[in-house]
N, C-alpha and C positions, 0 to 999 in steps of 0.2 A: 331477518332482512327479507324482504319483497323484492324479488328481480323481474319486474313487471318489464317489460323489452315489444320490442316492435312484433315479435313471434305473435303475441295480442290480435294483433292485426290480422295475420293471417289463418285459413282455414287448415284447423288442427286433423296431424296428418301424423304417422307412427316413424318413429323418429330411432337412428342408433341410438346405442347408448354413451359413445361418443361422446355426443351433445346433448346429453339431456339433463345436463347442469347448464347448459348454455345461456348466457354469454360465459358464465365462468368456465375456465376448464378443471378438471380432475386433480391436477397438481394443487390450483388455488383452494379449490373447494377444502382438500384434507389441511394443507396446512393452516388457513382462515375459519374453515368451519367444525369443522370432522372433531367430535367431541369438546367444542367452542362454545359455539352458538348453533342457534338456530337458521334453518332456511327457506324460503318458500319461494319457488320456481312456477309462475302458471303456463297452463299448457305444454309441459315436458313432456306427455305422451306416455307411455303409446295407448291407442288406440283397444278395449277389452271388449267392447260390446258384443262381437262376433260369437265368441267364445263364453264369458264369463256372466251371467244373470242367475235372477233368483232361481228358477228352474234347477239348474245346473249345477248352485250351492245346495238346495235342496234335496236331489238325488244324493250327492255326496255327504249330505249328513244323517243320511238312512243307512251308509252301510258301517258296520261291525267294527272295519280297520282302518276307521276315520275318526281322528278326533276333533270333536266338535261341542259347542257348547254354545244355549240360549241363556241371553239375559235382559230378564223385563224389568221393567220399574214402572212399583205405583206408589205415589204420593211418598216420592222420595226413596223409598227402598227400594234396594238390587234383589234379585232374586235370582239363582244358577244351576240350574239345569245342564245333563251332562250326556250325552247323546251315545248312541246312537238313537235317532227319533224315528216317531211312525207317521208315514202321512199324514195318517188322519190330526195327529198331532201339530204336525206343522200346519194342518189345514183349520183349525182351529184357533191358529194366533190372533190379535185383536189387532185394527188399524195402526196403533201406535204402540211406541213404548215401548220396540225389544230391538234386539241385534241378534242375529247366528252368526254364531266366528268359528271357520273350519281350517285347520291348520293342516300345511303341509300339503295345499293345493298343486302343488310342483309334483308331486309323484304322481298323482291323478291326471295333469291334462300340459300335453305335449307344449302347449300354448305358453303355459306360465313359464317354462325355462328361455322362453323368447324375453319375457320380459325382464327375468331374474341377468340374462346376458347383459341387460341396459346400465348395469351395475357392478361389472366386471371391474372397475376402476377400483373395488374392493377387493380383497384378497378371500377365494374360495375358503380359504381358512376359516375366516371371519363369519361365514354365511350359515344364518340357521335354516328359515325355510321363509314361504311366504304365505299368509295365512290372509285368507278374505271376511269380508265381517260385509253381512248384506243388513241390514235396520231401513224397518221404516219410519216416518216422522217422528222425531224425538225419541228414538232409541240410542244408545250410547252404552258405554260400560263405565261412565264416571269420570271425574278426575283422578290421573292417576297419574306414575309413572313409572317407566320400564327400565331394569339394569344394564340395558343394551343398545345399542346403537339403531333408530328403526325410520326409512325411508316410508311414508303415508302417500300410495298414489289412487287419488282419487279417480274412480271410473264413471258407474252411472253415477246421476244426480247432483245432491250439492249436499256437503255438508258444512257447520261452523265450529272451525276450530279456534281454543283457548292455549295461549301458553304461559309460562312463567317460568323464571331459574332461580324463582323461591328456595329459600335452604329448608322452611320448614317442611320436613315430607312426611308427619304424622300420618298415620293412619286411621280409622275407625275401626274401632274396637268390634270384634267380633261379627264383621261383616263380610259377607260371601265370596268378595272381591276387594281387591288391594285400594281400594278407594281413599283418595285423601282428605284429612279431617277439615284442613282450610286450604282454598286456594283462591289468590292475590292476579286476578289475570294481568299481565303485562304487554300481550300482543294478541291479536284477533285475527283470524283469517277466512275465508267463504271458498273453500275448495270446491270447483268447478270438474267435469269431466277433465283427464288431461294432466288438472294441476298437481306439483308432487309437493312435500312437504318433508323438511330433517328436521327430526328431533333427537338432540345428544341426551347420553343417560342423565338418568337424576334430573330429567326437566317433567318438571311438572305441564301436561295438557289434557283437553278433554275437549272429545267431538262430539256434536248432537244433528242428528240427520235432519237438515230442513227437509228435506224430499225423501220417498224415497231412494236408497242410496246403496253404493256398491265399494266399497275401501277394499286397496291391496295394501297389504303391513309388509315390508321386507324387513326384516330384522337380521342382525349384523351380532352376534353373541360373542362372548367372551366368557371361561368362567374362572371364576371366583380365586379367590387363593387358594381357600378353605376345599373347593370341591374339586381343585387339581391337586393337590396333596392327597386328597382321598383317593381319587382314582390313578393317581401314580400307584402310592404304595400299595392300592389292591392289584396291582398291574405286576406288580414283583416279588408278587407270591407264586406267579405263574411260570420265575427264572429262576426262586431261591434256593441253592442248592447248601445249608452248612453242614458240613458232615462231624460227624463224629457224636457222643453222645455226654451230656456235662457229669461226672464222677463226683465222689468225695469223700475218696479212701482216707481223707487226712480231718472226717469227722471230731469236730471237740463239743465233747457233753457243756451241757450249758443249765444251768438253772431254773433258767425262765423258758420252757419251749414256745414260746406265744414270741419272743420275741426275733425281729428276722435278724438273722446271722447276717454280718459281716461277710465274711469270706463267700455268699451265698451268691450276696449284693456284687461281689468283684466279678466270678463268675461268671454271671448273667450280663453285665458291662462286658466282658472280654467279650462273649460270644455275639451280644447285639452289635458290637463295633466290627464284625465282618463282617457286614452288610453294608457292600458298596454296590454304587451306579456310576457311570460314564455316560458323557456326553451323546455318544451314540447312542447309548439307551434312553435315553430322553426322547433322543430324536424318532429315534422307532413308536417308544408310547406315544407322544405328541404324534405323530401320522395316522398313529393308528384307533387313537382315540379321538382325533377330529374327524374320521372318514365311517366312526362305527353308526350304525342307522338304528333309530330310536326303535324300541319294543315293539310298535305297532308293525313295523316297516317286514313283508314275508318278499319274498322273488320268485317267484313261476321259472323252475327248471327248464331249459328248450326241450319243446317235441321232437325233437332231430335227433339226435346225436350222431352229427358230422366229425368224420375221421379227419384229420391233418390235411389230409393232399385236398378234399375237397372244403374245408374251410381255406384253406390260402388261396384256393382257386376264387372263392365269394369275396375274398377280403381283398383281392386284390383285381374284379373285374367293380364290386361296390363299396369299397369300404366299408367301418363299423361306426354303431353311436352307441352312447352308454341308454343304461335302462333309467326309468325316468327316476326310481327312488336310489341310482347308484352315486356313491359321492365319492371321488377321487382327489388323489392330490401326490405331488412328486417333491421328493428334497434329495438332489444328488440321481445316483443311479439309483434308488428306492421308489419302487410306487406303490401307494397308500387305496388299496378300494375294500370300500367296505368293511373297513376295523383290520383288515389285512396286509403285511408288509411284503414284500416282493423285489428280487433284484432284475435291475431291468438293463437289458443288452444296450451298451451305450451306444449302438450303430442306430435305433429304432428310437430313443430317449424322444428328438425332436417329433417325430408321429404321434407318438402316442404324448407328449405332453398336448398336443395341438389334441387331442382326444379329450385330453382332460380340460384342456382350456374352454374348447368350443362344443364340448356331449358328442361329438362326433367325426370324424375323418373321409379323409378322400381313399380311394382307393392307392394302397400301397403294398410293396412285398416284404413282410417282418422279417426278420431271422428266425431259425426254426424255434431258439430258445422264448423270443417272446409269442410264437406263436403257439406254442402249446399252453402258454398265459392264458392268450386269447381265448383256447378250446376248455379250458378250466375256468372260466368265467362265465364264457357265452353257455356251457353246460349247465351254471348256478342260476343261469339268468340276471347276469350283472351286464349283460352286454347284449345286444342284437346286429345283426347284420343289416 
């Protein structure tokens, strides 16, 4: 759907995020759109130029703990490249024909959690990161699609987007990227500066930069069954306590030793059937596994190390904000930073959620219990004043 609106009209200006579904609101958008359909909003904003150009991608795909990746195309073939790159490399691209996509732009540049806020209508839960992809003329990464929910906000230039909610979602065999074998396009669009665009999972689309061009991806993750069964139960090897050790003083000679014993088999059942989990434990892994920060992600220690009297003294003439790569999240009197679970003094709960909601705080006075949080944090470098 196209919500082409009078906003057209006017000169494009950085906008909450509020409204940046506008005319629709947030309520409509999830239950009409939100893994539905498709949607394409022009001129929703905000505004990147200041902040975000080739230069600025390009520094950021030269360092080490950046993940990034080139992909060209000639006469139809991907080709994928995996960075960290060299100048002189970058300085060597041809006119046309590729895309840099650097992921995880949010830890690097204070700017993007501005815009990652525009989006808050989504539950931090849900938020992977936001990765930019700069191409010049006719670069693109193919048709394809993503297992996850992902908002397309077009900055510089113009690209032209494909969609479809084709069931076929083949792939091509043996190719560098998830490229699809056919695709039926069913809707077109000309993303301009400004304009945003949703794509729900399993929709097939594909961009190709008329100009060139500057894409922000916010992606919205979920995972899998398969990979939260995995990382539950390796999660509860880190609580399993069965004690005792399995016996079998009531050995019976047997004929065949090849074959498994019965009584072996009950054994091994009785003792795997103690292994229980509870609700809370859930809740702890799920906090603590949506707040853990990807392998690349290191945090710079404070050069300070401020004692209690004078952290409450800073915390309480300037408040705190979280560090750009820190992800946080609250369920109850639990707070969730950084793969770590934490009980939090229900006096402070509303501060510090408004921390977590907004990466930052006004000036306030914690109780001493969650201010020694604070000093155990801001020490890790999860935090700054």
């Amino acid at each position: 759907m196209n919500l082409a609106h009078k906003k057209n009209s006017k000169k494009h200006h950085p906008m909450s995020f509020k409204n940046i579904l506008a005319p629709l609101s947030p309520k409509t958008f999830i239950s009409d759109y939100w893994q539905k359909k498709s949607l394409f909003v022009p001129q929703a904003g905000p505004d990147t130029q200041d902040w975000l150009n080739r230069q600025k991608l390009f520094e950021l795909a030269q360092l080490d703990n950046v993940e990034s990746r080139l992909i060209t195309q000639l006469n139809g073939q991907f080709t994928l490249t995996v960075g960290p790159f060299t100048r002189q490399q970058l300085a060597r691209l041809p006119k046309r024909n590729w895309t840099l996509l650097v992921q995880g732009v949010e830890q690097y540049c204070p700017e993007a959690h501005s815009v990652l806020q525009r989006f808050d209508f989504i539950s931090h839960a849900r938020r992977d990161d936001l990765m930019v992809s700069y191409a010049v003329p006719g670069g693109g990464v193919g048709p394809h699609f993503d297992s996850y929910d992902v908002f397309l906000l077009q900055g510089l230039g113009v690209r032209n987007w494909q969609l479809s909610a084709q069931k076929d979602l083949r792939l091509v065999k043996n190719a560098p990227l998830r490229i699809l074998k056919h695709m039926v396009s069913e809707q077109q669009w000309e993303a301009k500066e400004g304009d945003l665009l949703y794509v729900p999972p399993r929709y097939a689309h594909h961009g190709i930069a008329k100009t060139e061009c500057v894409s922000l991806s916010i992606g919205f993750r979920i995972p899998s069954h398969q990979e939260l069964g995995q990382a539950f139960l390796d999660s509860l090897q880190d609580h399993l306590a069965l004690e005792g050790m399995i016996e079998d003083p009531d050995l019976v000679w047997q004929s065949h030793p090849a074959e498994l014993p019965d009584y072996l088999l009950k054994k091994f059942t009785k003792s795997l059937n103690k292994i229980r989990w509870t609700d809370a434990d859930i809740r702890q892994f799920t906090g603590c596994y949506l707040t853990e920060p990807k392998t690349s992600v290191v945090f710079t220690p404070a050069s300070q190390r401020l004692g209690l009297a004078r952290l409450e003294q800073k915390i309480k003439k300037h408040g705190i904000r979280l560090a750009l790569s820190t992800k946080m999240l609250i369920a109850g009197n639990t707070v969730f930073i950084n793969g770590e679970a934490h009980r939090l003094n229900a006096k402070d709960r509303k501060m510090v959620l408004m921390l977590a909601d907004q990466r930052e705080s006004p000036p306030f006075s914690p109780t001493q219990a969650t201010l020694m949080l604070f000093q155990q944090w801001y020490r890790a470098g999860y935090l700054h004043l």
